[in-house]
C-alpha positions in Angstrom: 0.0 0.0 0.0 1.1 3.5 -1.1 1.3 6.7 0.6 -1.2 7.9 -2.1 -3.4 5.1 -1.1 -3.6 5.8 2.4 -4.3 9.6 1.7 -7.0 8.3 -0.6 -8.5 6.2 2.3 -8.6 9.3 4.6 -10.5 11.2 2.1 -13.3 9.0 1.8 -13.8 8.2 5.6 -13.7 12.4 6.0 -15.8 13.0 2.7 -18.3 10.2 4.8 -17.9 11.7 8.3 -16.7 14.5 8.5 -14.2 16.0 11.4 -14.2 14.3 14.4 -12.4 17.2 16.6 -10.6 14.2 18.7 -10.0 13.9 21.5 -12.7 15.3 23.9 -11.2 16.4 26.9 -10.4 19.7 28.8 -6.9 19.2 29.6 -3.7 16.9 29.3 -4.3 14.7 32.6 -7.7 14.2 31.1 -6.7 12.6 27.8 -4.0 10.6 29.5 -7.1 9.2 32.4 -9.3 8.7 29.5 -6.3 6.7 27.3 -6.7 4.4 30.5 -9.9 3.9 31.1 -11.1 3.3 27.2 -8.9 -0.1 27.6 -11.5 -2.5 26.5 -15.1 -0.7 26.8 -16.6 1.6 25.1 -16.3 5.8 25.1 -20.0 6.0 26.7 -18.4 3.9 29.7 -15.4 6.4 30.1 -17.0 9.8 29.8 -19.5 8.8 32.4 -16.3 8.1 34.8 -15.1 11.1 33.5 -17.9 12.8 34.6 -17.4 11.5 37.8 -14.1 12.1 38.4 -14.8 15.8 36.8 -17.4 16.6 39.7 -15.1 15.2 42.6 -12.1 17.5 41.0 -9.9 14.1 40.1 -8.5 14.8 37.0 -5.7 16.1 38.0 -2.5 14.0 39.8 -2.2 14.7 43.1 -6.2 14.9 43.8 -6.0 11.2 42.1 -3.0 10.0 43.8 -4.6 11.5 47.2 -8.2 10.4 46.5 -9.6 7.1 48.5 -9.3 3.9 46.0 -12.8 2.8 46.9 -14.0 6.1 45.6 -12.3 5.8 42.5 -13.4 1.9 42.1 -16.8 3.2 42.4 -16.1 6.0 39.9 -15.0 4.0 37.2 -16.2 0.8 38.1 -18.8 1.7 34.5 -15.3 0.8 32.4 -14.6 -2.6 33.7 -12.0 -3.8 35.1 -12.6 -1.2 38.1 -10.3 -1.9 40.8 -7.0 -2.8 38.0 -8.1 0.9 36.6 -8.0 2.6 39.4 -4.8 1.2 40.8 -3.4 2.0 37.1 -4.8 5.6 37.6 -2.9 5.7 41.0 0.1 5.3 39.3 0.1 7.0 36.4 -1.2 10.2 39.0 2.1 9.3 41.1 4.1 9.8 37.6 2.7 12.6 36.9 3.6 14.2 40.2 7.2 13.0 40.4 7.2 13.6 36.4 6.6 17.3 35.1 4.3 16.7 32.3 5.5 19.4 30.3 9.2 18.4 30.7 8.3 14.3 29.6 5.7 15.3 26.8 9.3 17.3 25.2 11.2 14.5 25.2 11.8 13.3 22.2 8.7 10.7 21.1 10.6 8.2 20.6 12.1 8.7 24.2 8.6 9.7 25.6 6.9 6.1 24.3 9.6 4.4 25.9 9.1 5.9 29.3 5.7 5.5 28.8 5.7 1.6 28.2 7.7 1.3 31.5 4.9 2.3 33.8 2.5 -0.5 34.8 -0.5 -1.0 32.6 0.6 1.1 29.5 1.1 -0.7 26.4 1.6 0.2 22.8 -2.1 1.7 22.4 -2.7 3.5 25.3 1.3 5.0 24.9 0.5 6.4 21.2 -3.0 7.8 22.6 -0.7 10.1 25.4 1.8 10.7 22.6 -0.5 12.1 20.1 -3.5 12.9 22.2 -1.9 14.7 25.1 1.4 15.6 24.2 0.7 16.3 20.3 3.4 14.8 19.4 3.1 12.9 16.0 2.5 9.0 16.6 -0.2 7.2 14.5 -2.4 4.9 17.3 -3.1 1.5 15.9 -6.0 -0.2 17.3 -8.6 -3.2 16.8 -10.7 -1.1 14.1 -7.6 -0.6 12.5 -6.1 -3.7 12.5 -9.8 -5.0 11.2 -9.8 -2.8 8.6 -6.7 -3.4 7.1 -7.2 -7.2 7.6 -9.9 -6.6 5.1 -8.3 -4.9 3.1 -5.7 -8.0 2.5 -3.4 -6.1 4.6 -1.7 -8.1 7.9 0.8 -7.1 10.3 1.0 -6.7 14.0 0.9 -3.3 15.8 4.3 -1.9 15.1 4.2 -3.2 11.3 1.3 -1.5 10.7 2.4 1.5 12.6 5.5 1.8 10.5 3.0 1.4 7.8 0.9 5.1 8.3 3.9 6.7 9.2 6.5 5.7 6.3 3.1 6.7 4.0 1.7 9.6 5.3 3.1 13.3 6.2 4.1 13.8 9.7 1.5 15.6 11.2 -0.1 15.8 14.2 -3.5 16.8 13.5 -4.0 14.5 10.4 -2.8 11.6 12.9 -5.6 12.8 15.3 -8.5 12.7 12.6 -7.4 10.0 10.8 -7.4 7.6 13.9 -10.6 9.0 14.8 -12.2 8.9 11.6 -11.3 5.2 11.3 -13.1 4.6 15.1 -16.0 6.1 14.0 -16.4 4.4 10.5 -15.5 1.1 12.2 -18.7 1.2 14.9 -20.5 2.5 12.2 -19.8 -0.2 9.5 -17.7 -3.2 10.7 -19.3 -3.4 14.1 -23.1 -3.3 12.2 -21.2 -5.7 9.9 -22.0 -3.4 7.0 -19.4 -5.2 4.9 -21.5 -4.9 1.6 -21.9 -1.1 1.7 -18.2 -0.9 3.0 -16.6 2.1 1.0 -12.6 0.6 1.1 -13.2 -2.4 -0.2 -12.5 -1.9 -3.5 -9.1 -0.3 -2.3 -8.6 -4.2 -0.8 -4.6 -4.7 -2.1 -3.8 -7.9 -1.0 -0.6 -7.2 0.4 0.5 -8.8 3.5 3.1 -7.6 5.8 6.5 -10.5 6.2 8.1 -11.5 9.4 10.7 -8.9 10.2 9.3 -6.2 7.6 
């Protein structure tokens, strides 16, 4: 697949959807407690935590790290996975105290992921959500919609080959990173999820192209 390809793919999901002004939060801390709680639920689940957290003024790191666990189970226990959650919010509020946000999110990204993927609980996803989403710092997020979607395509690779595979193809830019990520979210609930495959508008695009061990 060729940069013009993935250009042309972005087009047609905007042309469909139009902006998605990702990601919907007031403030750094709140992207980064959102990037955590999303982990396997759905956005409805997290912005009602949010919410919750919002009111009780927890979205920002020491009121987090300081706040009662049982509190916070019960505010995000709508996400699943409550009590791991809320431990993982503990520490990434701890970070964030001992860590000047605006000093890490500097660093350079690929220094920034790496510290990242050293605290408890972050993985490749959730790392590229900070990165883009809360430091706006260019790193294209791969997740299951995307993988799917490619997949259909005839493309296959896992989540750092596939990575490589926006980034090596499209500008480096932050903001078309944000959309595009979005934009493939929102067509994926929309389509795949409502397994829309006959009206699907990429599969003509499908390639056939798979990705090789150690590509």
């Amino acid at each position: 697949m060729k940069n013009n390809e993935l250009i042309e793919i972005y087009r047609i999901l905007l042309d469909e959807l139009g902006p998605q002004y990702w990601w919907p939060a007031e403030t750094a801390f709140e992207v980064v407690v959102g990037a955590i709680l999303t982990q396997q639920t759905k956005w409805f689940n997290v912005e009602k935590a949010i919410d919750g957290l919002k009111k009780r003024k927890l979205l920002e790191p020491r009121s987090l790290a300081d706040a009662d666990i049982l509190l916070v189970e019960e505010l995000v226990r709508c996400c699943g996975f409550y009590r791991q959650k809320s431990s993982r919010l503990n520490d990434i509020a701890n970070f964030f105290i001992e860590n000047n946000m605006e000093t890490l999110f500097s660093l350079p990204v690929n220094e920034l992921r790496e510290t990242l993927l050293s605290i408890r609980g972050i993985g490749n996803e959730t790392a590229d959500c900070i990165i883009l989403y809360a430091a706006g710092r260019p790193k294209f997020v791969i997740d299951a919609y995307t993988t799917r979607i490619m997949s259909c395509m005839g493309i296959e690779g896992n989540y750092m080959q596939l990575q490589r595979l926006f980034e090596n193809n499209l500008p480096e830019n932050v903001d078309l990173y944000k959309e595009y990520h979005a934009l493939i979210v929102e067509y994926s609930k929309a389509f795949c999820g409502k397994k829309r495959c006959e009206d699907c508008l990429l599969k003509r695009m499908s390639t056939g192209e798979e990705f090789r061990h150690g590509h």
